[in-house]
Every structure is written in C-alpha cells, then in structure tokens.
C-alpha positions in Angstrom: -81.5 -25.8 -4.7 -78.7 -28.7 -5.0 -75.1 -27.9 -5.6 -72.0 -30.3 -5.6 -68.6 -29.3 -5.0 -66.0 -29.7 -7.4 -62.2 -30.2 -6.4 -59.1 -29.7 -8.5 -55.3 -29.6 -8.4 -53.5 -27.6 -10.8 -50.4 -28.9 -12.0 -47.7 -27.3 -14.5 -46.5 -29.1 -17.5 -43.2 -30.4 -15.8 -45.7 -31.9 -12.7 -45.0 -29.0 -10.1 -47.9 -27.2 -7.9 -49.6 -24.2 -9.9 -50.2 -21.9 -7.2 -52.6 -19.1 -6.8 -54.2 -19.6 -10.2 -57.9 -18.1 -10.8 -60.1 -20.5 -12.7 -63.6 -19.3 -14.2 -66.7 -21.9 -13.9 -69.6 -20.5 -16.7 -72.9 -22.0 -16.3 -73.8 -22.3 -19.6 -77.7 -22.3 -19.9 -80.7 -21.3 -17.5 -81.5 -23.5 -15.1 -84.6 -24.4 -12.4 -85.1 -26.1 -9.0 -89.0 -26.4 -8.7 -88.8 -27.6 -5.0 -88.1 -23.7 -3.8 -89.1 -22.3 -7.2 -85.7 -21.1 -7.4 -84.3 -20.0 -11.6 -80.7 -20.4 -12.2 -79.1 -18.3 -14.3 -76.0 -18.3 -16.5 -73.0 -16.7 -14.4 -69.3 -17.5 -13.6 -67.6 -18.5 -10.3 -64.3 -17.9 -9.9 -61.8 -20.0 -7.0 -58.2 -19.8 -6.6 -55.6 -22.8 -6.1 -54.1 -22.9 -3.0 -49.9 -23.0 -2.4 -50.3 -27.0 -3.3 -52.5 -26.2 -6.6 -55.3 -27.6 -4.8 -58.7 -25.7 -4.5 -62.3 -26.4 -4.6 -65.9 -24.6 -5.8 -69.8 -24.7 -5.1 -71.4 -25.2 -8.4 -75.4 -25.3 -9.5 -76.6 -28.8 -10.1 -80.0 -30.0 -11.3 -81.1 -32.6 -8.8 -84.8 -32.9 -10.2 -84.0 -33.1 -13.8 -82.6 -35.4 -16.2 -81.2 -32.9 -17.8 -77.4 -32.3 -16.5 -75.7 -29.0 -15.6 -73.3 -27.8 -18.2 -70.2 -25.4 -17.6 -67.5 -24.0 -19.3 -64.3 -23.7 -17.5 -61.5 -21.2 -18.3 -57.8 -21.7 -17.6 -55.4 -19.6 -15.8 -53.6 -19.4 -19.8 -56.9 -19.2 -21.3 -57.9 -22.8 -22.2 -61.3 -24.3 -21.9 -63.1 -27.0 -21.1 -66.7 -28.1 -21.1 -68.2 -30.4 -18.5 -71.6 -31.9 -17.2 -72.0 -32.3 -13.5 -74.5 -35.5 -13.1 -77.6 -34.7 -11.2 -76.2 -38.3 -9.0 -73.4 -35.6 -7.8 -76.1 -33.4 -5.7 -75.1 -32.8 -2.4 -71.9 -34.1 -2.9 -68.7 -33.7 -3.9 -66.4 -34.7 -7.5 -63.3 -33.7 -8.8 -62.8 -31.5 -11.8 -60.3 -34.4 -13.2 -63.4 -36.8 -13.8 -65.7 -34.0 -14.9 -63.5 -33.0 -18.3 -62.5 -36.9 -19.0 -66.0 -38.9 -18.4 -68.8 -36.0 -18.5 -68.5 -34.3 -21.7 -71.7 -32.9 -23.0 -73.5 -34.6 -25.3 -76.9 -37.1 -26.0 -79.8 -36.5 -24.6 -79.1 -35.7 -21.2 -77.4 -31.9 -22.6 -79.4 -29.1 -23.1 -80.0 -28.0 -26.6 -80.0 -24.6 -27.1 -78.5 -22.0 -29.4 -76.6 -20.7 -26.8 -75.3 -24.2 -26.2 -74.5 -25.4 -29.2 -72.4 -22.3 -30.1 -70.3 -22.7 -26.7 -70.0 -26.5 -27.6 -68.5 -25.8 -30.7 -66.4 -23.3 -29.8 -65.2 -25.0 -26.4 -64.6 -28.0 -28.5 -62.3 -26.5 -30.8 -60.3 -23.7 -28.5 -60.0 -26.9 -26.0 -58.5 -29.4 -28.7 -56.7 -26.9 -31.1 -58.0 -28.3 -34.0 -60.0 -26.4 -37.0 -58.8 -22.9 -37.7 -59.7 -19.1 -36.6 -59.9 -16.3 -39.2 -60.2 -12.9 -38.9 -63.4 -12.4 -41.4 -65.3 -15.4 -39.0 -65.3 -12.9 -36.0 -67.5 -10.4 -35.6 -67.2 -7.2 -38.6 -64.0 -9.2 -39.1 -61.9 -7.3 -36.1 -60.4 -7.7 -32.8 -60.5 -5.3 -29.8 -57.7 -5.1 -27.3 -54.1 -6.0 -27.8 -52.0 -9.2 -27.5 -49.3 -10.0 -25.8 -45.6 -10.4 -26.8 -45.6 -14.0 -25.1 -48.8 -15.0 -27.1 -47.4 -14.0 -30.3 -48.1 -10.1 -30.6 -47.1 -7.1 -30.1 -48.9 -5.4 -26.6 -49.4 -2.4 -28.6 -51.6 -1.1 -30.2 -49.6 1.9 -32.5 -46.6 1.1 -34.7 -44.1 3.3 -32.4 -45.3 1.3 -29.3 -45.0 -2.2 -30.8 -41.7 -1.3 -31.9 -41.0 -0.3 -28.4 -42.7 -3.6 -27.2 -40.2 -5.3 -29.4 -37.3 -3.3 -29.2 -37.2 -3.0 -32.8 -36.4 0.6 -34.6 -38.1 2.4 -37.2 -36.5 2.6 -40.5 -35.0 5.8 -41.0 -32.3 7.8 -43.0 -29.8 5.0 -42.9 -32.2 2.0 -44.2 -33.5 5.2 -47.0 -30.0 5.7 -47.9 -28.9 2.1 -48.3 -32.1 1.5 -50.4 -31.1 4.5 -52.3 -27.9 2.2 -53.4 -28.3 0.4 -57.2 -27.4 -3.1 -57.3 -24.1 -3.7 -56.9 -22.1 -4.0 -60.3 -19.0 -6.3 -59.3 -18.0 -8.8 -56.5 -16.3 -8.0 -54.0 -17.5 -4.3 -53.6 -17.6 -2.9 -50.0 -20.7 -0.3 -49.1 -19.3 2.5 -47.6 -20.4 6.2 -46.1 -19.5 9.0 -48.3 -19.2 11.5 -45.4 -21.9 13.2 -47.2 -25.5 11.4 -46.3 -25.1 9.1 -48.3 -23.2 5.4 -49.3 -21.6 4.4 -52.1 -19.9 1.1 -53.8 -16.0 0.8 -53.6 -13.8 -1.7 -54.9 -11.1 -3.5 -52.4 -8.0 -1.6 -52.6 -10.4 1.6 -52.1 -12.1 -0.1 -49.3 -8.5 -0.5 -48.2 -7.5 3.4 -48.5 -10.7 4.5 -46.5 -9.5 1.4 -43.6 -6.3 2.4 -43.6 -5.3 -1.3 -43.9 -2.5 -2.5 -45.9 -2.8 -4.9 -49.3 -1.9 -8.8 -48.9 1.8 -8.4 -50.7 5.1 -9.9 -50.3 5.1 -10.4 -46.9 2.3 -12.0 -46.2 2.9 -14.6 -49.1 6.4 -15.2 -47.8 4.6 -15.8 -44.5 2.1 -18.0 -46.6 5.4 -20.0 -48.1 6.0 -21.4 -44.6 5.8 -25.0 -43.9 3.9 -25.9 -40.8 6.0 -25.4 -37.4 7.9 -28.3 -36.7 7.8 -28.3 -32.6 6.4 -25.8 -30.2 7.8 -23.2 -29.5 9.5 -21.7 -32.8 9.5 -18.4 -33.9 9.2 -16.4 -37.2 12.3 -14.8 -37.8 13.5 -12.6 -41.5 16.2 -14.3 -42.9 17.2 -11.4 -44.5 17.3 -13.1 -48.1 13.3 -12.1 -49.0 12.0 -14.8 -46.9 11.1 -16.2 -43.6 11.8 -19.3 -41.5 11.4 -20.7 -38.4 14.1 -20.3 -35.4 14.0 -22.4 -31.9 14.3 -20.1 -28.9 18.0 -20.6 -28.5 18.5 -19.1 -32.1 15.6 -16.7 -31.6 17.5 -15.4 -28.8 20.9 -15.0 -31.1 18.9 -13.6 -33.7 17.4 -11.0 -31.0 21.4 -10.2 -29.4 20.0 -11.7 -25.5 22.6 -13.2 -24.0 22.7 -15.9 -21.0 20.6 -13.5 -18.5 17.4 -14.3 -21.0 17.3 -17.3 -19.3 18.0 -16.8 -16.1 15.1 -17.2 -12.9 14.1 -13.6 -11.4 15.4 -14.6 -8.4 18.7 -16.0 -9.3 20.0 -13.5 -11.7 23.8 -13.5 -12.4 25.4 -10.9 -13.7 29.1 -11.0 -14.6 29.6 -7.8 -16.7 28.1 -4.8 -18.2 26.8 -1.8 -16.2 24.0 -1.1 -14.7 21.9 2.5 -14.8 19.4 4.2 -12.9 18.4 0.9 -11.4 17.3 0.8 -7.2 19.0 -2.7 -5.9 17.3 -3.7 -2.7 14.3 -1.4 -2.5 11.6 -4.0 -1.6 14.4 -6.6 -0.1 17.7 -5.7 0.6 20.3 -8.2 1.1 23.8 -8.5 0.8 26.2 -7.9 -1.7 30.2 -8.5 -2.5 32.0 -6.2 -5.0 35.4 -6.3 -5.4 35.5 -2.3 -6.1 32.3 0.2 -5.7 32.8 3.1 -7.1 29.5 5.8 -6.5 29.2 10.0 -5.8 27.8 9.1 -2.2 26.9 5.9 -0.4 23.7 5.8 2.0 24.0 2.8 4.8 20.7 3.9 6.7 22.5 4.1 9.9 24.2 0.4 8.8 27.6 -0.4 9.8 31.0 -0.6 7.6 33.2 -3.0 8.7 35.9 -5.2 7.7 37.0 -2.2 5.4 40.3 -1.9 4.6 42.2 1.3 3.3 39.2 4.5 3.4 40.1 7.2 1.2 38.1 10.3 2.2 38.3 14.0 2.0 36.4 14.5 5.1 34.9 12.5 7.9 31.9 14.4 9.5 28.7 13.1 12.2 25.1 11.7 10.8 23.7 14.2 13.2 24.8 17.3 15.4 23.0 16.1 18.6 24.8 12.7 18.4 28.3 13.8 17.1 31.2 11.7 15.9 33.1 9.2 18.1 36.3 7.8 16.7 37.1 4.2 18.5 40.2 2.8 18.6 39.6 -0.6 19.6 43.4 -2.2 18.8 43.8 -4.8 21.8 47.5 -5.0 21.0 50.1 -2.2 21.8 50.8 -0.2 18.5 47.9 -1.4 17.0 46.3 2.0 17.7 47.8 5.2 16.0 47.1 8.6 14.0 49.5 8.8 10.9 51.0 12.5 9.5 52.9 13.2 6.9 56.7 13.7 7.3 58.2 17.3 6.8 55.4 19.7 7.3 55.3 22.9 8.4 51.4 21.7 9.5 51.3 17.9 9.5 47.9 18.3 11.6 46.1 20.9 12.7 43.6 20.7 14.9 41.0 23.8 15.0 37.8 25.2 15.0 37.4 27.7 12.1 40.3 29.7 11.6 41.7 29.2 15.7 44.4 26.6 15.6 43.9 24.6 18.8 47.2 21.9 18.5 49.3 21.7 15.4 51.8 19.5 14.5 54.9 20.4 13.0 56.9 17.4 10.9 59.8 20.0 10.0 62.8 17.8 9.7 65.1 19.3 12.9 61.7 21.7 13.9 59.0 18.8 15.2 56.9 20.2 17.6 53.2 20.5 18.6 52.0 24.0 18.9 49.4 24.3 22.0 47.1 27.4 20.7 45.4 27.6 23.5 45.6 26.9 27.5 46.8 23.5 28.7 44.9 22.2 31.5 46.7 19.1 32.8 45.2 17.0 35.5 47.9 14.4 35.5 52.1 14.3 35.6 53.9 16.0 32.6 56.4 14.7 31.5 59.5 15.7 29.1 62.9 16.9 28.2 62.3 20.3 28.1 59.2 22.3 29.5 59.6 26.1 27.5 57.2 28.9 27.2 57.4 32.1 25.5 55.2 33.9 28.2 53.8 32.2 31.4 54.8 29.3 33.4 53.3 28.1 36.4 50.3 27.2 38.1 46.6 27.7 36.6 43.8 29.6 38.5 42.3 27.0 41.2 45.5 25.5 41.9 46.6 27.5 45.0 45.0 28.3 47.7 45.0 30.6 51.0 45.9 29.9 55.0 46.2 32.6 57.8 48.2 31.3 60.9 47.0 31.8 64.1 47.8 32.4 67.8 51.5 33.3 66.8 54.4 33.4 64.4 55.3 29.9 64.9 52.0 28.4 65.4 51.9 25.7 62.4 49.5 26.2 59.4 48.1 23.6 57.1 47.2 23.8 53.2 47.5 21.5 50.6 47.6 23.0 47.6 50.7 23.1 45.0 51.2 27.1 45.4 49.0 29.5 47.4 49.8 32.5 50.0 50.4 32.2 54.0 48.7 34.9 55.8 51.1 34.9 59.1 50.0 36.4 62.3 50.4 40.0 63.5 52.5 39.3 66.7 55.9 41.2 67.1 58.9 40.0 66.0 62.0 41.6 67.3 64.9 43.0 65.3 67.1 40.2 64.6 64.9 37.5 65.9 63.4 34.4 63.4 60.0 33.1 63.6 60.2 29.1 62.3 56.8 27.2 62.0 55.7 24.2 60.1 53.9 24.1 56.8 51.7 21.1 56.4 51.0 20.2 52.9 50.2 16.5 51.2 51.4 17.7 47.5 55.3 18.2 48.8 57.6 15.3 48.5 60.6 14.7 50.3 62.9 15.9 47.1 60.6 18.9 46.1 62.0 22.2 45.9 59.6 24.7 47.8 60.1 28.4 47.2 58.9 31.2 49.5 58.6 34.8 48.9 57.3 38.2 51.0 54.2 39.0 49.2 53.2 42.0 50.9 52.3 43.3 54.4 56.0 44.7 55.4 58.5 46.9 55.3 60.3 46.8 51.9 63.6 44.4 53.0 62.8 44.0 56.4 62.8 40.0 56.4 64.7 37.0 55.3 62.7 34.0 54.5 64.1 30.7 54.4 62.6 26.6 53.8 64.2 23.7 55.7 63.2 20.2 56.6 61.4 19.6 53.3 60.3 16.1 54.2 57.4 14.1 52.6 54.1 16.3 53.7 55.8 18.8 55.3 58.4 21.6 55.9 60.0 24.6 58.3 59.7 28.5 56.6 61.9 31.0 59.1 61.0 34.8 59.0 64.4 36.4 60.3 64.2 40.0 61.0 66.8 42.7 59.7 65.0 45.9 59.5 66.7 47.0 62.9 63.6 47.2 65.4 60.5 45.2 66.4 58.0 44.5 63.5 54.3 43.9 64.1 53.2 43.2 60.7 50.8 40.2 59.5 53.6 39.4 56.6 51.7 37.8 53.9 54.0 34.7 52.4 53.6 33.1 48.3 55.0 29.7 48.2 55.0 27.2 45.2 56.1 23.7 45.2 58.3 22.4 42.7 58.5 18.8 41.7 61.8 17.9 41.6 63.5 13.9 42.1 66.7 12.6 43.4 67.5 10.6 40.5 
C-alpha cells in the first residue's frame, strides 16, 4: 500500500501563523492496492498545525492505477477543498499548497461515481461561494443543531435562549402598552406614562407640567436678543431695564459689590478695613503679623514670647502652669530702670498675701506711709533705718544664740560666737566681796558694740553684780562681783546680747 505525505502551513488572513488548528483529510471514494490485496476505504485523517502553522499527514495514494486519489479537506472555519494526490507522489512527499492549486479533480484520471460527483459539486460550491443554498434543497427541508452568533445565528435553539444569546428582551407590558397608543394626532406631542399602566399623548406645555420645566418666555428671548460676545471673558449681567447685556470682569465685579480683594493672589492678600469673623489666621502656617491695636477676650501665644510691648493693662497676672510658676524679671541694666509703681494715698497701696493673710502691705497714707510686716521677718543681712519699732517683740530669732559653759574656774576664758546666747560659768567659790573677770571671745562684737549681760539663773536672788569692759573688736571682759555677804559656790548662768552700735 503507497502513501505520500502532504505538508501544509496555515496562515491567517493578515499573514500570521495559525496555530493548533485541526484539519480533516476525507478520502472520497474506495480504493485498492492489488500488490498486498489491501481495499481502501473512505475515512478522515485529522493533523494539527504546530506553534509555526506548519504540520504534515500520511495520506492513501494509488501507486498502481491511473486513477488518482481524491480527498476532501475541511478547514479549521469550515471551508473545503477538493484535491487529487498524483499516483507520481507515492512514497513521497507534496505540499497541500500545490495539491488545491494544480490537482483539482477532474478528466479522466478522477473517479466517477455518485458519491463523487455529489462531493464535487458541493466542494466546488461551499469552496468558491458561488451558487446559492436553500432551505427546501436540504434534506425534508430542515437543519439540526444550532448556529453560532459569530456565523450569523443565534446558539439557541428556543426563543428565550436566543434572546439570551443576544442579549435582546422579550416584548412585554411596556412594548403592549405603547402599541396600545393611536397615532398620534398633532406634532409635537410627547408620550408619556399615565401612573396608571398605561401612556398617553400630551401636548408641550403639559409635557412641561409633568417635567417640571419652565416655558421659553421673556428671559430666554431677551437672552436670545444678545449680540455675540465681543471678547472673552464677558458676563451676562440684568440691566435692570427688561434686558440683558454683556459686562467685562471689572464691571461684572461692580455689578456684583467685590471690591479690590477679588483680585488679589491667595497668598498676597491685603486687607485694609472691614472685620473679620470666626476666621482661624495661621492654622496651617503661622507667621507674623503687625497691628497697631488688637483687641480679643483672651490671647493664646503657645508658650511664645511677648516682647517689645509697651504699656500691659491687666487685671491679673497668673503662671501657665503650677509646677513651673511665675518668675517676674527685671532686667533694667541702668539704675532706676527697675521699679514697682503704687498708687499715692492708700490706706493699702499693695498688699501682698495669700488668701485672706496679709503678708506685707503698703500703706501710701499722706503723713501714715509704712509697710506692714504680717508675719516674721527673717533678715540675714544688715538692717538699716531711722527708726526700728515694734508693738510686741524685739530681738533675736530662734538659732541666733547659742550656749558655752566655762571651765576649770571663774575666770578661765570662754568662746562663742553667736550675737546673743547664755554663759554657763563654773561652780567654783567666789568669796563675799570678791569679782571673778574672764574673757568672752566672740567674732560678731565690734569694737563700738554695746554688749549687755544679765544673771539668768543659778543664784541667790541679788547676790552678784555683773559688769562688761574692754569691748574691743572680737572680744570683751564680764566681772561677777559678789555682794550677798559670804562665799557663793553657785554655777551662775549668764544671758548676753550684742548690740550693734557705731561711733559715728
């Protein structure tokens, strides 16, 4: 049995590679090879183009025969074509190309046979589109199977579906009910839904009730009186006479009441009078600003700084926050440029206090100034002033003084330097009439001090005389005489308190 392979390559219309297309190969009529008493008969082969189009097939030829092979092949889209393989071809190779252009059946090397001539005929005219194709020429005049919407049909083989298929839909209520409708009986009649199933005619200015719209009057033909613009730019403005006209933006802006700030840049805005209300300045991007008065219920600096401020008139000055507290700085470099101002002739010119509790008050009385202390007044430094009064206590604050006890004897020198304290003097006997002298050491006395000595206790009531001598810078002599008539043997207890006194 001979065969001869048959080669193609598929290309599309615009010349590109048809891949993986199946084409059928139908041998058309029974055929013999006598050599192995082999009988052909009619079938299809099928092959497949490779990525390139390209692809290839075995097909039955008669190598002992005059008469030629004849098949029918079928195209990927359905075309077909008829060709003769020549029985020179056996046991080789020829491609499909040549087959449909220069072996078309036909003479007396085809087989004639019903079977052939019908294909012929019908290859012949599917292949060349010519001739026509009716309905009543195919078998009891039907067709099984559905079409495709790319071919023309419908895919379907149901109304519903092929509407589906087409994405058409069926006519219902509304295509009844706008059938339902008479012709129309004037122009310009608009259909429109009754809100009761149904539609009905109406004329234009009922159209124009059911829209809501308005009727082309007065304004639009004064509108339609307008000439056409005469620059870019213009606007329509009333000119309060019936009519309309056209205004450039300057005059637009008159007609509208914008002044200057209308044409001003966002970002270099200029405002010279006017107020403004309710507006944030400076949210996004604060920067700074000059006013020559700001008036506002409270002012917020976000811990900024107030400076080169002149006159500040303010009910109360009070810190940000309690854990930092307020600290007043008077900076002045210049002597008197510092200084705390009160009013003249007041009973209470200033008052400093917490609460109620008046801590120092001053007094501006005319012939009354004073400052009222309210409390104790510790003073580490020197005091000075032309008179020193007090209606209760004066002297020497708890931890000024302090305490010294002599030792060995009644004369042995004792040291303490404190402004006041109390001299514990030793126990030895002092006989009647005698006077015990020693030194008191102290770094607070100055040579023109006035030092003043006292029997505390420790004594018989009157027994001793004390006197101070040789006040010298650092230093001075206490004598104990005594005058209680006998020997005493009493550890006499001594207060003293210097007093700061000058010779000029």
């Amino acid at each position: 049995m001979s065969s001869t392979t048959v080669n193609f390559n598929l290309k599309t219309a615009g010349f590109a590679n048809y891949a993986n297309q199946t084409l059928s190969f139908k041998l058309l009529q029974v055929s013999a090879d006598k050599a192995d008493d082999t009988v052909i008969l009619p079938g299809i082969i099928t092959a497949t183009s490779a990525a390139n189009g390209t692809g290839s097939v075995a097909l039955f030829t008669t190598g002992e025969s005059d008469i030629e092979s004849t098949f029918e092949v079928t195209f990927p889209n359905r075309e077909k074509g008829l060709f003769q393989i020549p029985a020179t071809s056996a046991g080789g190779s020829i491609n499909l190309s040549d087959l449909l252009v220069d072996h078309v059946p036909g003479g007396s090397a085809a087989p004639q046979n019903s079977i052939y001539d019908a294909a012929v005929a019908y290859s012949v005219q599917r292949a060349n589109h010519t001739g026509s194709l009716t309905l009543d020429s195919l078998p009891n005049g039907s067709i099984t199977g559905t079409l495709a919407v790319a071919n023309g049909g419908t895919d379907a083989s149901t109304p519903a579906a092929a509407r589906t298929s087409l994405g058409a839909q069926e006519q219902k209520d509304v295509l009844d009910d706008l059938g339902a409708l008479s012709a129309p009986s004037q122009d310009g009649q608009i259909i429109v839904a009754t809100g009761a199933g149904a539609f009905n005619y109406e004329s234009g200015p009922s159209a124009r009730t059911s829209l809501g719209a308005q009727e082309q009057k007065d304004v639009l033909d004064d509108l339609g009186a307008l000439s056409a613009p005469a620059s870019d730019g213009q606007f329509i403005v009333a000119t309060g006479a019936g009519t309309f006209q056209y205004e450039t933006a300057a005059t637009a802006r008159t007609s509208l009441g914008l002044g200057t700030i209308a044409t001003q840049a966002s970002n270099s805005v200029d405002i010279d009078g006017g107020a403004i209300d309710g507006a944030v300045i400076g949210a996004n991007s604060a920067a700074a600003g000059t006013f020559a008065a700001l008036t506002s219920t409270s002012i917020n600096v976000s811990d900024g700084n107030i400076t080169n401020a002149g006159d500040i008139n303010c009910d109360s000055i009070s810190s940000d926050a309690a854990a930092t507290g307020l600290n007043i700085i008077f900076d002045g470099t210049d002597t008197g440029d510092n200084g705390i101002t009160i009013t003249d002739n007041l009973a209470n010119a200033l008052d400093i206090k917490e609460a109620s509790v008046s801590y120092l008050k001053f007094t501006t009385t005319d012939g009354g100034e004073k400052v009222v202390v309210g409390k104790d007044l510790d003073i580490s430094g020197t005091t000075t002033g032309t008179n020193v009064l007090a209606t209760t206590t004066l002297g020497y604050k708890v931890g000024s003084g302090g305490t010294v006890t002599q030792e060995t004897s009644k004369t042995t020198a004792v040291t303490l330097n404190k402004i006041n304290g109390e001299i514990v003097m030793n126990g030895a006997a002092l006989a009647d009439d005698a006077t015990a002298a020693f030194t008191l050491t102290n770094s607070t006395i100055a040579a023109t001090d006035v030092v003043i000595v006292n029997v505390a206790s420790v004594g018989t009531v009157g027994a001793y005389q004390v006197t101070v001598g040789a006040v010298a810078a650092g230093s001075c002599s206490i004598s104990v005489l005594n005058v209680s008539g006998g020997s005493l043997s009493q550890a006499i207890k001594l207060n003293f308190a210097v007093i700061k006194a000058v010779a000029s």
